[in-house]
N, CA, C and O atoms as a Maestro MAE file, in Angstrom:
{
 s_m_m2io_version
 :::
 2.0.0
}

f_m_ct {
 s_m_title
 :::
 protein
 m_atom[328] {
  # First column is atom index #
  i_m_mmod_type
  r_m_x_coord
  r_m_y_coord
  r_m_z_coord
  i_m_residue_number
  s_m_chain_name
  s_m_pdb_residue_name
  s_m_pdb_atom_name
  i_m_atomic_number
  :::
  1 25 -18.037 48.413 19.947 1 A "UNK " " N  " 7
  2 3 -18.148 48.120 18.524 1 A "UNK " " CA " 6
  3 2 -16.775 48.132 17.857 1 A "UNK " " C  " 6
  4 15 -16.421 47.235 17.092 1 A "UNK " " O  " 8
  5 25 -16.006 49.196 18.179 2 A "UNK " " N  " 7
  6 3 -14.651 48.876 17.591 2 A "UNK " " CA " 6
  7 2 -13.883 47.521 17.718 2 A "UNK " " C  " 6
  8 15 -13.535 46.870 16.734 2 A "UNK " " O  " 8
  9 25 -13.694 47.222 18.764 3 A "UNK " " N  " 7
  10 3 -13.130 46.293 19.067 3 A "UNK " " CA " 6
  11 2 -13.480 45.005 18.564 3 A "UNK " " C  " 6
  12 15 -12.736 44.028 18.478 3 A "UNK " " O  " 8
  13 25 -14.891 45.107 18.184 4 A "UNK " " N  " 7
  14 3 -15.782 43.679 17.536 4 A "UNK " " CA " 6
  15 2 -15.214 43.853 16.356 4 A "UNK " " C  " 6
  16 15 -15.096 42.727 15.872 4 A "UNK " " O  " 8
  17 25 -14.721 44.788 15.496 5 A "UNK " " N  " 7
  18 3 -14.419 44.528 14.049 5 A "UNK " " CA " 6
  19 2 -13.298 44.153 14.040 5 A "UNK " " C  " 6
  20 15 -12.953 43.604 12.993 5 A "UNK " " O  " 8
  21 25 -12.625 44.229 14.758 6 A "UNK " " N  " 7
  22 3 -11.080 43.725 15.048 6 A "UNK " " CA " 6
  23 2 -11.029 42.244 15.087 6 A "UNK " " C  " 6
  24 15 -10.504 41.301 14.495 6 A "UNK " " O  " 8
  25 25 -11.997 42.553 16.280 7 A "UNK " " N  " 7
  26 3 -11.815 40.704 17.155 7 A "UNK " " CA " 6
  27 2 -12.195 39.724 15.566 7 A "UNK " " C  " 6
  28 15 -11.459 38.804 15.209 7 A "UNK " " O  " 8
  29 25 -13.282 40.089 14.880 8 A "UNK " " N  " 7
  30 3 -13.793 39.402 13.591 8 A "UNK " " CA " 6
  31 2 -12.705 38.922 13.333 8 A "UNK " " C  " 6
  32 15 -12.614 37.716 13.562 8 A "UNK " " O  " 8
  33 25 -11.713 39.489 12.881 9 A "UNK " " N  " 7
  34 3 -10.009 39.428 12.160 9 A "UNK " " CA " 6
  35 2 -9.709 37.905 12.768 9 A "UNK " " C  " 6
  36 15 -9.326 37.050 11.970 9 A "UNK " " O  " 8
  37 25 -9.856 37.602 13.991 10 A "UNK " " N  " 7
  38 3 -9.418 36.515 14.431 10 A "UNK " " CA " 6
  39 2 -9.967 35.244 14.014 10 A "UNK " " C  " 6
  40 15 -9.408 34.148 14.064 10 A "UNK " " O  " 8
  41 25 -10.738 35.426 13.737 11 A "UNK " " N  " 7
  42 3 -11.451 34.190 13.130 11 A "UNK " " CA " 6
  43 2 -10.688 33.649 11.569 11 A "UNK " " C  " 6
  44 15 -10.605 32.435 11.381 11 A "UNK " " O  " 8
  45 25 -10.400 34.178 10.989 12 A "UNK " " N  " 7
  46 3 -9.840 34.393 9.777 12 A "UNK " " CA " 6
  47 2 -8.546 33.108 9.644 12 A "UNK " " C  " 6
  48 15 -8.108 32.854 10.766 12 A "UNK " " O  " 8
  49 25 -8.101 32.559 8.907 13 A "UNK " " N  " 7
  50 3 -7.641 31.332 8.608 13 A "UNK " " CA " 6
  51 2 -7.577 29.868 7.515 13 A "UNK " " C  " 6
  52 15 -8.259 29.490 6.563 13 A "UNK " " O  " 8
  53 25 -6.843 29.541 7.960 14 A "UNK " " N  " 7
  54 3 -7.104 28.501 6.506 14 A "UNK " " CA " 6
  55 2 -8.633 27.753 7.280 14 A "UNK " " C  " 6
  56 15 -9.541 27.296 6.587 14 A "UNK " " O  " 8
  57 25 -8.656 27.758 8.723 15 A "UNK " " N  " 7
  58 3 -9.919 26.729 9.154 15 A "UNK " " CA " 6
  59 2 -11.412 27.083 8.555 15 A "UNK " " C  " 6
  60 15 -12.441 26.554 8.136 15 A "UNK " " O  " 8
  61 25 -10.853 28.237 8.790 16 A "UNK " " N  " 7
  62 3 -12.218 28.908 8.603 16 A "UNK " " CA " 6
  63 2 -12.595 28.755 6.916 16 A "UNK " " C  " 6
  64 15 -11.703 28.749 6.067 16 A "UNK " " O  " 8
  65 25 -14.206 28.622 6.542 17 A "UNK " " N  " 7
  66 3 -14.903 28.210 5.696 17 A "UNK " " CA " 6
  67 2 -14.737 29.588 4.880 17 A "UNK " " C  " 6
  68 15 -14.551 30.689 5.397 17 A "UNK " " O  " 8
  69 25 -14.856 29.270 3.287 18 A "UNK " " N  " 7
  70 3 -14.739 30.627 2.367 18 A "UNK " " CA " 6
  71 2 -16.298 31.521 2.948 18 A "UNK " " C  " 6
  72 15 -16.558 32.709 3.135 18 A "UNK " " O  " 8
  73 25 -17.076 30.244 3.088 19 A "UNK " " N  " 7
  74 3 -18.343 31.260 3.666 19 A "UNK " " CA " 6
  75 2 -18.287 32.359 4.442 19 A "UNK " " C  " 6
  76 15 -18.693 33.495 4.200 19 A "UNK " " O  " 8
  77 25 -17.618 31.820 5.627 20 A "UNK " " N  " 7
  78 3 -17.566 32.907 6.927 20 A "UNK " " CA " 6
  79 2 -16.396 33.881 6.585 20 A "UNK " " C  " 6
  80 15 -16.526 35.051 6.944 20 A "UNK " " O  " 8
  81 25 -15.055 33.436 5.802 21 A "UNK " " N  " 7
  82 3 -14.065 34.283 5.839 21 A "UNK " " CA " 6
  83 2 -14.974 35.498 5.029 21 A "UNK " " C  " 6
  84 15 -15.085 36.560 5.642 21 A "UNK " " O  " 8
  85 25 -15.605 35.397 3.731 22 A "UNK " " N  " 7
  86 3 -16.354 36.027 2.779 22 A "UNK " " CA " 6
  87 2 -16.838 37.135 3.744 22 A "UNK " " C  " 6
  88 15 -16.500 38.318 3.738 22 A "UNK " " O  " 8
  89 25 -17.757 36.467 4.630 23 A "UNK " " N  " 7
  90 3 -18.649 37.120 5.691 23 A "UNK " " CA " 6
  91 2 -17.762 38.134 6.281 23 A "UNK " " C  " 6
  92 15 -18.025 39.327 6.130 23 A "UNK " " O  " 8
  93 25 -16.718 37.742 6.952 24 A "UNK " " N  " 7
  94 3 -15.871 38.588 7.988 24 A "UNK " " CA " 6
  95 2 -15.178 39.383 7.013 24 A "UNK " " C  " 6
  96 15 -14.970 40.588 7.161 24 A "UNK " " O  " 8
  97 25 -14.840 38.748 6.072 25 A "UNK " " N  " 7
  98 3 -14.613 40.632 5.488 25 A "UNK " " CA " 6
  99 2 -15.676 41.480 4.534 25 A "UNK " " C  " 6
  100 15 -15.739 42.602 4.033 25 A "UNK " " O  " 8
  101 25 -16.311 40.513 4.574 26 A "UNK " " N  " 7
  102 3 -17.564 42.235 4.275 26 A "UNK " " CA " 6
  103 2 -17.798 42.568 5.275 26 A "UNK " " C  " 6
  104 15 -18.112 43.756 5.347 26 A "UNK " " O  " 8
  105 25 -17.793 42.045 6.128 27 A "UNK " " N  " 7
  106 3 -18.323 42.958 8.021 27 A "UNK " " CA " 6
  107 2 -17.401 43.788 8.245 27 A "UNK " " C  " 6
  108 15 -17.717 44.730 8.972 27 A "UNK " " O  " 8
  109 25 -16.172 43.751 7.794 28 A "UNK " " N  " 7
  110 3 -15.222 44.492 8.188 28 A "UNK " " CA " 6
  111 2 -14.812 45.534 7.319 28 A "UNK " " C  " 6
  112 15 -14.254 46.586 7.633 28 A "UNK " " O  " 8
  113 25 -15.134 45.148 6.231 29 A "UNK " " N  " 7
  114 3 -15.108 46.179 5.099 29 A "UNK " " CA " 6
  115 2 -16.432 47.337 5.304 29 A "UNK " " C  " 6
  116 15 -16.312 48.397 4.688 29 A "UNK " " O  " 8
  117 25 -17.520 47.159 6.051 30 A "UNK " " N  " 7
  118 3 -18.153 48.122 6.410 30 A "UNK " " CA " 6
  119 2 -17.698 49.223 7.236 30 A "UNK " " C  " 6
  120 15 -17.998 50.416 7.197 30 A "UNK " " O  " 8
  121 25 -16.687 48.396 8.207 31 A "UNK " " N  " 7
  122 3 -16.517 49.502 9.111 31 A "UNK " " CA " 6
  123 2 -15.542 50.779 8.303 31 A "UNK " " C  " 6
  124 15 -15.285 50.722 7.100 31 A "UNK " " O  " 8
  125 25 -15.116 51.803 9.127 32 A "UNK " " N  " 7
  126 3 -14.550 52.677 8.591 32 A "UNK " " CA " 6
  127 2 -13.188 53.173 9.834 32 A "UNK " " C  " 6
  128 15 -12.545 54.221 9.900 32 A "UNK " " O  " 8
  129 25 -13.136 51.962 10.666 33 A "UNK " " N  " 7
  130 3 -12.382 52.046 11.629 33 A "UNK " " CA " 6
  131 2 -10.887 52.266 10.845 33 A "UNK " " C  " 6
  132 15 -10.788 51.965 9.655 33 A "UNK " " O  " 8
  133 25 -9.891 52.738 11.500 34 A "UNK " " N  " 7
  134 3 -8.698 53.385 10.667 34 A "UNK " " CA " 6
  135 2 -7.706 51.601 11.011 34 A "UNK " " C  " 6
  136 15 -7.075 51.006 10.137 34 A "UNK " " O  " 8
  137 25 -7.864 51.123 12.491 35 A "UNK " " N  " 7
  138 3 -7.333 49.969 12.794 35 A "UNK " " CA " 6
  139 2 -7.675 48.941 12.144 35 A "UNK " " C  " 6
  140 15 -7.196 47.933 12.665 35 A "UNK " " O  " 8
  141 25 -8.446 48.673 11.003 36 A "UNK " " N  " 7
  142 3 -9.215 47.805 10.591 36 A "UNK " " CA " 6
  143 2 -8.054 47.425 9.130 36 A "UNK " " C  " 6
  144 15 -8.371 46.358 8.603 36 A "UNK " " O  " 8
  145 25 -7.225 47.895 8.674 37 A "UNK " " N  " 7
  146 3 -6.412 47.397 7.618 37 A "UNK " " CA " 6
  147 2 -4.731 46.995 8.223 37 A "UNK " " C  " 6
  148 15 -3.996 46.078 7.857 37 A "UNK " " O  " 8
  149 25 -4.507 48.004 9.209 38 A "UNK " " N  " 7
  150 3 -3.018 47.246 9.418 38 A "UNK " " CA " 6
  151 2 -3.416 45.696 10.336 38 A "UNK " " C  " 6
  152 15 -2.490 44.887 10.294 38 A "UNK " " O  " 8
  153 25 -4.711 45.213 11.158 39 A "UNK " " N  " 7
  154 3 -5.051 44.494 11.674 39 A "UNK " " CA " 6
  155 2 -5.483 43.488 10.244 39 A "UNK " " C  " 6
  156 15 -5.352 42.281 10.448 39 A "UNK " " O  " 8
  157 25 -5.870 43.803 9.146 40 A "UNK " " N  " 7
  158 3 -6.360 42.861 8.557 40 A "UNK " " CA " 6
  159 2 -4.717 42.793 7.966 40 A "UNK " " C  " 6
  160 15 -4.386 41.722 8.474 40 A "UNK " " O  " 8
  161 25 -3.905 43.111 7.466 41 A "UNK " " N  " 7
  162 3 -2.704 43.464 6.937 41 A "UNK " " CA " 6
  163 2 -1.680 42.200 7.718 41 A "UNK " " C  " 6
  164 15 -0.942 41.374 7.183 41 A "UNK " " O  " 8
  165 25 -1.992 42.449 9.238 42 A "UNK " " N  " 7
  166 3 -1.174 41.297 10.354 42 A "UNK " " CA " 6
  167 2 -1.548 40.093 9.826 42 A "UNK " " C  " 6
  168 15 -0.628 39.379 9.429 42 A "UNK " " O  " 8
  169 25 -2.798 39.640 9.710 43 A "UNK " " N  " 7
  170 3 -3.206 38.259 9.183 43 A "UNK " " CA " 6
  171 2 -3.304 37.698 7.621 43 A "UNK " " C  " 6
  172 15 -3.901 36.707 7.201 43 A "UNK " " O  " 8
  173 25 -2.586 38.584 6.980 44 A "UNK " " N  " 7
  174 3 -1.934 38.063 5.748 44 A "UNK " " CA " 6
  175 2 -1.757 36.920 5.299 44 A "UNK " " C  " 6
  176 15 -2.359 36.442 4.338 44 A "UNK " " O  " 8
  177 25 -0.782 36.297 6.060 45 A "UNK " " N  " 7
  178 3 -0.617 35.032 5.566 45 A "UNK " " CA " 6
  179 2 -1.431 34.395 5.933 45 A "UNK " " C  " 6
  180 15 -1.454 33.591 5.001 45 A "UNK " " O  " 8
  181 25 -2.617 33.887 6.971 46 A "UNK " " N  " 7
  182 3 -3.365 33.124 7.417 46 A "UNK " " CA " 6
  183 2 -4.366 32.606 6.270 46 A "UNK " " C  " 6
  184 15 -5.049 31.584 6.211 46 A "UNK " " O  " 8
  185 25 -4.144 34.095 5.037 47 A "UNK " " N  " 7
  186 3 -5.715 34.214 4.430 47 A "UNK " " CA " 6
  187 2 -4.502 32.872 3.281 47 A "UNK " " C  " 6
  188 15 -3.307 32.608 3.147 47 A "UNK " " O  " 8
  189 25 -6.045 32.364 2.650 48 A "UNK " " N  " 7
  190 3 -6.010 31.943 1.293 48 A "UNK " " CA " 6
  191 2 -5.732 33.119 0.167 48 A "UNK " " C  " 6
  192 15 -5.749 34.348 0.249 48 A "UNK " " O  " 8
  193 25 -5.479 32.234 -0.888 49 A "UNK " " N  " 7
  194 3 -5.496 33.117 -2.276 49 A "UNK " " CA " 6
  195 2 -6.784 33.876 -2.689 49 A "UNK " " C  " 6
  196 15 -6.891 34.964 -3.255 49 A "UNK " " O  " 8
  197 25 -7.611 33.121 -2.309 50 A "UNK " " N  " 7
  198 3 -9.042 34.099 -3.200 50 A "UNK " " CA " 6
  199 2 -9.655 35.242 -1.325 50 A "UNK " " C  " 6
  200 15 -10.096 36.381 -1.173 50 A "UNK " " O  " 8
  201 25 -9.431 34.462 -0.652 51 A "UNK " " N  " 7
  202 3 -9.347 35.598 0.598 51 A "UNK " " CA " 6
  203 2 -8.268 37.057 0.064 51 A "UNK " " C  " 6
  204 15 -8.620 38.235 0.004 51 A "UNK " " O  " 8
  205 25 -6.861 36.450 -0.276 52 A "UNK " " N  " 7
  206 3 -6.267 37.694 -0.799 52 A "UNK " " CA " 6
  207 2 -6.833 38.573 -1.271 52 A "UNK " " C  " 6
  208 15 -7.004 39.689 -0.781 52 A "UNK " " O  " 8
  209 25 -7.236 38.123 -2.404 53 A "UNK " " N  " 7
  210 3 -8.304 39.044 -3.431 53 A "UNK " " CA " 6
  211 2 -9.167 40.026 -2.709 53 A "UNK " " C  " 6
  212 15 -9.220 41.256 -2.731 53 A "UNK " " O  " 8
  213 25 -9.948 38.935 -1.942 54 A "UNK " " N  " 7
  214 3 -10.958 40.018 -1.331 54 A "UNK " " CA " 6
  215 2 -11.059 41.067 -0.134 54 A "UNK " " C  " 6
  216 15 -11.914 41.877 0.223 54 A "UNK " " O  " 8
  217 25 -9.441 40.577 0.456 55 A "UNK " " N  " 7
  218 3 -9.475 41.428 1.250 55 A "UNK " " CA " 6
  219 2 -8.244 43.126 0.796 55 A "UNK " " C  " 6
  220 15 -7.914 44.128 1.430 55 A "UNK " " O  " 8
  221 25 -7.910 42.505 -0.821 56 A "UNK " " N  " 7
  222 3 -7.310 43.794 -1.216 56 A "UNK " " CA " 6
  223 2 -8.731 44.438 -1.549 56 A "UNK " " C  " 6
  224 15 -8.891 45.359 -0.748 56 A "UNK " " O  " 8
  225 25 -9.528 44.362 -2.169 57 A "UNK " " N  " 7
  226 3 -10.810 44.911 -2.394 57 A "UNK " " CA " 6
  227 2 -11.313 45.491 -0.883 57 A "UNK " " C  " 6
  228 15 -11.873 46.587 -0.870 57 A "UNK " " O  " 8
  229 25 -11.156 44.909 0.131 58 A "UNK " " N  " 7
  230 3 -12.110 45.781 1.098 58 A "UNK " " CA " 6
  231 2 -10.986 46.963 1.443 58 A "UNK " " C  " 6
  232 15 -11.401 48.102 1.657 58 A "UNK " " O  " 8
  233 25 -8.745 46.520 1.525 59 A "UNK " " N  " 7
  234 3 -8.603 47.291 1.672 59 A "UNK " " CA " 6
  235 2 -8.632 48.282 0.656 59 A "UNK " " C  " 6
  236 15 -8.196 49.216 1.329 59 A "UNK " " O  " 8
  237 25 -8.856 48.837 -0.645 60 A "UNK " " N  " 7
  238 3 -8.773 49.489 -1.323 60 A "UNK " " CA " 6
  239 2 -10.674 50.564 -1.117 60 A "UNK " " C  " 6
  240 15 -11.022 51.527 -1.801 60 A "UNK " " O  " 8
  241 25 -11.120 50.189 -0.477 61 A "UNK " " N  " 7
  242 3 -12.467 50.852 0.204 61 A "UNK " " CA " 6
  243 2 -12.282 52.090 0.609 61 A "UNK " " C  " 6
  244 15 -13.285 52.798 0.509 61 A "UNK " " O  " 8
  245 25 -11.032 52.750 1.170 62 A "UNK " " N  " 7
  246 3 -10.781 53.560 2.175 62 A "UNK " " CA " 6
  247 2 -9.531 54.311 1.695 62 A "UNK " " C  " 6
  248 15 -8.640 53.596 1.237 62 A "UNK " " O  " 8
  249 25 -9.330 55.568 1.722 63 A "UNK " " N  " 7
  250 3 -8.165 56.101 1.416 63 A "UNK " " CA " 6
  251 2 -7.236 55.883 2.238 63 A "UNK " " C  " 6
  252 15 -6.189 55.524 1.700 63 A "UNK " " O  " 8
  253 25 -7.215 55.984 3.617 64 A "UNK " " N  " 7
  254 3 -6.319 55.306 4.699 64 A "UNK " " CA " 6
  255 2 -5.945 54.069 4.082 64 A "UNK " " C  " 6
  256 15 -4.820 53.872 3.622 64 A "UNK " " O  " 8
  257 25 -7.142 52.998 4.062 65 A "UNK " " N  " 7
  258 3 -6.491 51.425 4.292 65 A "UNK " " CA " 6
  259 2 -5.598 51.132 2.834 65 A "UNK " " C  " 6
  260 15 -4.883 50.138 2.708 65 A "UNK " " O  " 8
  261 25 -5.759 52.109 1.832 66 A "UNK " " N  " 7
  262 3 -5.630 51.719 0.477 66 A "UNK " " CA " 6
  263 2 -3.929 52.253 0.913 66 A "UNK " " C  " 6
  264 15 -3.029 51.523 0.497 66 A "UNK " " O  " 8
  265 25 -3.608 53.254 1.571 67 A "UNK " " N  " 7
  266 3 -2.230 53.931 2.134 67 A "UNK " " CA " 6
  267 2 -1.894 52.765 2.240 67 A "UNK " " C  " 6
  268 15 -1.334 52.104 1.365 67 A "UNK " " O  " 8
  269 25 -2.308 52.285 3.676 68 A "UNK " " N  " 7
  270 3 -1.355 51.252 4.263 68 A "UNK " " CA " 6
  271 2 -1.132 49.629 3.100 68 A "UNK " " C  " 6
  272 15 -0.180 48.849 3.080 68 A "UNK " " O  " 8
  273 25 -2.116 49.617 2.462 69 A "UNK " " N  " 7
  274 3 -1.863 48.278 1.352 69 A "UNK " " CA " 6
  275 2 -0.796 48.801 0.696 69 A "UNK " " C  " 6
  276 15 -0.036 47.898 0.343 69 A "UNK " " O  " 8
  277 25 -0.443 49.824 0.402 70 A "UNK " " N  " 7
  278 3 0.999 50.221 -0.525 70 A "UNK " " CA " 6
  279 2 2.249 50.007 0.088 70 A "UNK " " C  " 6
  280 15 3.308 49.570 -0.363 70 A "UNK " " O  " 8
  281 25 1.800 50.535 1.593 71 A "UNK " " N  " 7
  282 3 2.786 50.509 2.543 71 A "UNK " " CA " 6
  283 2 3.213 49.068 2.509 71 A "UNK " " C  " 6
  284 15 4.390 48.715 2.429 71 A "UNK " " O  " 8
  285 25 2.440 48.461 2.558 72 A "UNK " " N  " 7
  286 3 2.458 47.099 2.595 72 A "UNK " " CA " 6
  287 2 3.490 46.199 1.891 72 A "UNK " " C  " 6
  288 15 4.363 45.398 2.225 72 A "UNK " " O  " 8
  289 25 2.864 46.818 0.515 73 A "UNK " " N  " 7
  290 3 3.510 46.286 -0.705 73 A "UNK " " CA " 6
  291 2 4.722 46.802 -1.055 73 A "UNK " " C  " 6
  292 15 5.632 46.200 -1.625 73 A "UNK " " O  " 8
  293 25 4.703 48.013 -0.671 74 A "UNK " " N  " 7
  294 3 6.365 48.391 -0.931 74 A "UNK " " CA " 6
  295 2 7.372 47.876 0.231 74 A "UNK " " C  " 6
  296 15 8.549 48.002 -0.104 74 A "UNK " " O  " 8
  297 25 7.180 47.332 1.502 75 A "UNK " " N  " 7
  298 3 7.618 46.743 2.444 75 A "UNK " " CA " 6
  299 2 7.995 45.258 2.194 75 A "UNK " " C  " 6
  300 15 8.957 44.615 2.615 75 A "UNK " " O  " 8
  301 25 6.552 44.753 1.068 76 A "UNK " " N  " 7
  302 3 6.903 43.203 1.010 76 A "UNK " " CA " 6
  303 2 6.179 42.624 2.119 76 A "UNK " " C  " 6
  304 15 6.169 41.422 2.388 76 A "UNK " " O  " 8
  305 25 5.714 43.326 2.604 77 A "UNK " " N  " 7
  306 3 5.109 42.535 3.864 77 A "UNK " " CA " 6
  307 2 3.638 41.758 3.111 77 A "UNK " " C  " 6
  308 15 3.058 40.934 3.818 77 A "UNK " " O  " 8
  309 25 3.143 42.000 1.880 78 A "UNK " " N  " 7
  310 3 2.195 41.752 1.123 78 A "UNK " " CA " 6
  311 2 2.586 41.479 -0.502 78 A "UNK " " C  " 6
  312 15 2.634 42.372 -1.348 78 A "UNK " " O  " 8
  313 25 2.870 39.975 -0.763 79 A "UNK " " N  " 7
  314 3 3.483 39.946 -2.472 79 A "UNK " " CA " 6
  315 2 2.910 40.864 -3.292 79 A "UNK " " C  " 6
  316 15 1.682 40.814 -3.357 79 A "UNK " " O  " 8
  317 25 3.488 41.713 -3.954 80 A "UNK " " N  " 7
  318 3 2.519 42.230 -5.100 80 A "UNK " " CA " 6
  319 2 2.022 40.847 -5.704 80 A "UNK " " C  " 6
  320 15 0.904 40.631 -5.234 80 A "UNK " " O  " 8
  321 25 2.321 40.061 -6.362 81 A "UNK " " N  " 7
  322 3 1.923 38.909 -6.577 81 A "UNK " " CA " 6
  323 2 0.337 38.788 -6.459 81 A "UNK " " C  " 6
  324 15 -0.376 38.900 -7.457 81 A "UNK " " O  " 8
  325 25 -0.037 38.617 -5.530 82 A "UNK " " N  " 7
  326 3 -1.290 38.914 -4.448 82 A "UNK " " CA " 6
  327 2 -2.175 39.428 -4.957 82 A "UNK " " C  " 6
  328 15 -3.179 39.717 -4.306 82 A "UNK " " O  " 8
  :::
 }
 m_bond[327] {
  # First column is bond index #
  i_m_from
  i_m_to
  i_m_order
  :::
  1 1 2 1
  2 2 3 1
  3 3 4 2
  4 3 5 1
  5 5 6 1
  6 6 7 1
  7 7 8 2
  8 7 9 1
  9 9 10 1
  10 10 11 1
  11 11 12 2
  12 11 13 1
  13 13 14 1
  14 14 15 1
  15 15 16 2
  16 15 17 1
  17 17 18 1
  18 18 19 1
  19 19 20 2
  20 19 21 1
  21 21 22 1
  22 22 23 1
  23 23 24 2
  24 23 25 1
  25 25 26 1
  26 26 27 1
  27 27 28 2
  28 27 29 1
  29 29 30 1
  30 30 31 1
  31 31 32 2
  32 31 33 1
  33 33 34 1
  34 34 35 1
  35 35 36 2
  36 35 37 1
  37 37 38 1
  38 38 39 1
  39 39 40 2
  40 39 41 1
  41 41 42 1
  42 42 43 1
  43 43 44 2
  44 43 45 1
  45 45 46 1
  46 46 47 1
  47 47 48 2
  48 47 49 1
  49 49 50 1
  50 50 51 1
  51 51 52 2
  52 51 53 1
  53 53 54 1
  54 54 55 1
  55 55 56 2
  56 55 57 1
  57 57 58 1
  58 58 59 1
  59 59 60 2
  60 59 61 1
  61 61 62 1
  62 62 63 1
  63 63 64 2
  64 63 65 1
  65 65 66 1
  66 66 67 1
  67 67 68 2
  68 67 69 1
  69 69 70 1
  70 70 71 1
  71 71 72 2
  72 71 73 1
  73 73 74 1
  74 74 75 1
  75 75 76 2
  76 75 77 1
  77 77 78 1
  78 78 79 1
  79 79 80 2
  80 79 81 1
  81 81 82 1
  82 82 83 1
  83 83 84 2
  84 83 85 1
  85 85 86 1
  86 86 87 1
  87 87 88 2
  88 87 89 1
  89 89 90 1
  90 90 91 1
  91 91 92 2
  92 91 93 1
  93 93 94 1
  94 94 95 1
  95 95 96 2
  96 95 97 1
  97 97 98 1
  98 98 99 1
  99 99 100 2
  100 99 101 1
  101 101 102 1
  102 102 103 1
  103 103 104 2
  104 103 105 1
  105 105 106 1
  106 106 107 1
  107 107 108 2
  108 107 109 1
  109 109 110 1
  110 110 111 1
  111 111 112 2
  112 111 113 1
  113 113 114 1
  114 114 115 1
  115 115 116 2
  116 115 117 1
  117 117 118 1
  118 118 119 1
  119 119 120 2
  120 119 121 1
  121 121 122 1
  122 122 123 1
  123 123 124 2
  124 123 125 1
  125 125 126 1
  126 126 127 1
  127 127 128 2
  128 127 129 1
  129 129 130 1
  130 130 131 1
  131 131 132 2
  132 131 133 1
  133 133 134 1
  134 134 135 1
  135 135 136 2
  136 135 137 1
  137 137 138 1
  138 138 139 1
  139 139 140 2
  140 139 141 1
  141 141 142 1
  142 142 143 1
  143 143 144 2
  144 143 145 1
  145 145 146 1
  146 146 147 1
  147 147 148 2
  148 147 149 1
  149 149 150 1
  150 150 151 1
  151 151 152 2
  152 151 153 1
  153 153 154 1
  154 154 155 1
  155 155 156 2
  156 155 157 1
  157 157 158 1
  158 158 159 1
  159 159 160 2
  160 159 161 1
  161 161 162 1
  162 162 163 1
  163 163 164 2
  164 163 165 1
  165 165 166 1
  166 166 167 1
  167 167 168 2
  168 167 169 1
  169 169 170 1
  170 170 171 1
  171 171 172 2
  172 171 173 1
  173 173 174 1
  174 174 175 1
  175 175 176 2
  176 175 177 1
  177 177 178 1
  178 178 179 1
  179 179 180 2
  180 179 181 1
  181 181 182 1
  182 182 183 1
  183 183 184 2
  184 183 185 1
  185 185 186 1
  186 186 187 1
  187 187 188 2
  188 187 189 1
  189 189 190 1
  190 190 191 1
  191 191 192 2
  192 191 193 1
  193 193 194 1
  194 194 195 1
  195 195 196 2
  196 195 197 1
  197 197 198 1
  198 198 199 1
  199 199 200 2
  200 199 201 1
  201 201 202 1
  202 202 203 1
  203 203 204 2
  204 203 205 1
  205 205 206 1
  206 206 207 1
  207 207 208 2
  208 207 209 1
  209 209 210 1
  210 210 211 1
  211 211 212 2
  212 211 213 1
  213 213 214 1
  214 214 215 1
  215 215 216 2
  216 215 217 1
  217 217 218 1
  218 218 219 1
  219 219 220 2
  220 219 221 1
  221 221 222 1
  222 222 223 1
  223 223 224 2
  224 223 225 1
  225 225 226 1
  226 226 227 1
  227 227 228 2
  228 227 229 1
  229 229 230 1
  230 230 231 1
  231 231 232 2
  232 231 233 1
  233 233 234 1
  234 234 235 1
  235 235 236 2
  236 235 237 1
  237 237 238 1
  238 238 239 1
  239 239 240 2
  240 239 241 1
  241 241 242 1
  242 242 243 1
  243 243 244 2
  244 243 245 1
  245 245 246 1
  246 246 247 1
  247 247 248 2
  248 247 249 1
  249 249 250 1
  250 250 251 1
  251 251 252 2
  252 251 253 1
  253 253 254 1
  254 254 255 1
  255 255 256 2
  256 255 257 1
  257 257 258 1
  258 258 259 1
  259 259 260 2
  260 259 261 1
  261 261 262 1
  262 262 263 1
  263 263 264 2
  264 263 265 1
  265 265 266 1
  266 266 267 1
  267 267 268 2
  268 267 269 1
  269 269 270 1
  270 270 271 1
  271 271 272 2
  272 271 273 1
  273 273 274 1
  274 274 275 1
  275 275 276 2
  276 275 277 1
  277 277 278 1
  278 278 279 1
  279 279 280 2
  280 279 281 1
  281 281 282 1
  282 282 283 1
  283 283 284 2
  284 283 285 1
  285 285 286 1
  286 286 287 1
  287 287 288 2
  288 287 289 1
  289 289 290 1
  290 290 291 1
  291 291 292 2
  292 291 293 1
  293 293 294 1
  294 294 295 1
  295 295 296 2
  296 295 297 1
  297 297 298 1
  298 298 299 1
  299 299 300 2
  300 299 301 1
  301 301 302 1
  302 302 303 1
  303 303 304 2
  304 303 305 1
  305 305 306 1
  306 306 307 1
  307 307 308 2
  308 307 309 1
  309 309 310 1
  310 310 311 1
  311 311 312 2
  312 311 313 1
  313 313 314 1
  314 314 315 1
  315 315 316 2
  316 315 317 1
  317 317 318 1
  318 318 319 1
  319 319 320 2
  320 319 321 1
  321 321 322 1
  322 322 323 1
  323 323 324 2
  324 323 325 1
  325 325 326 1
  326 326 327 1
  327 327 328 2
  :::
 }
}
């Protein structure tokens, strides 16, 4: 099961439909896996703008993942912009 919330991550992309991206991160926003935000964090740029949105919302779910979104942002590795 861990590994399935991960693998989800891969799907993620401009190809992919707002439907399914929508989908894959509420699936992933369920989990409570600790790997589940610097992995969503790696595919950053892949996401769209309104993907942005929603995947600061799933990371802000979690006191961990909400850490690493700062981390993020104070790195630049994530526009505040965003």
């Amino acid at each position: 099961m861990r590994r399935r919330s991960i693998r989800l991550l891969d799907l993620l992309g401009f190809r992919a439909g707002p439907t399914l991206v929508t989908g894959i991160l509420d699936a992933v926003g369920q989990s409570s896996l600790p790997e589940v935000a610097p992995a969503l964090i790696a595919r950053w740029e892949k996401l769209t703008p309104g993907a942005r949105s929603q995947a600061i919302e799933v990371l802000m779910r979690r006191p961990a993942w909400t850490g690493n979104l700062l981390d993020a942002l104070e790195k630049n590795t994530i526009n505040p912009g965003d």
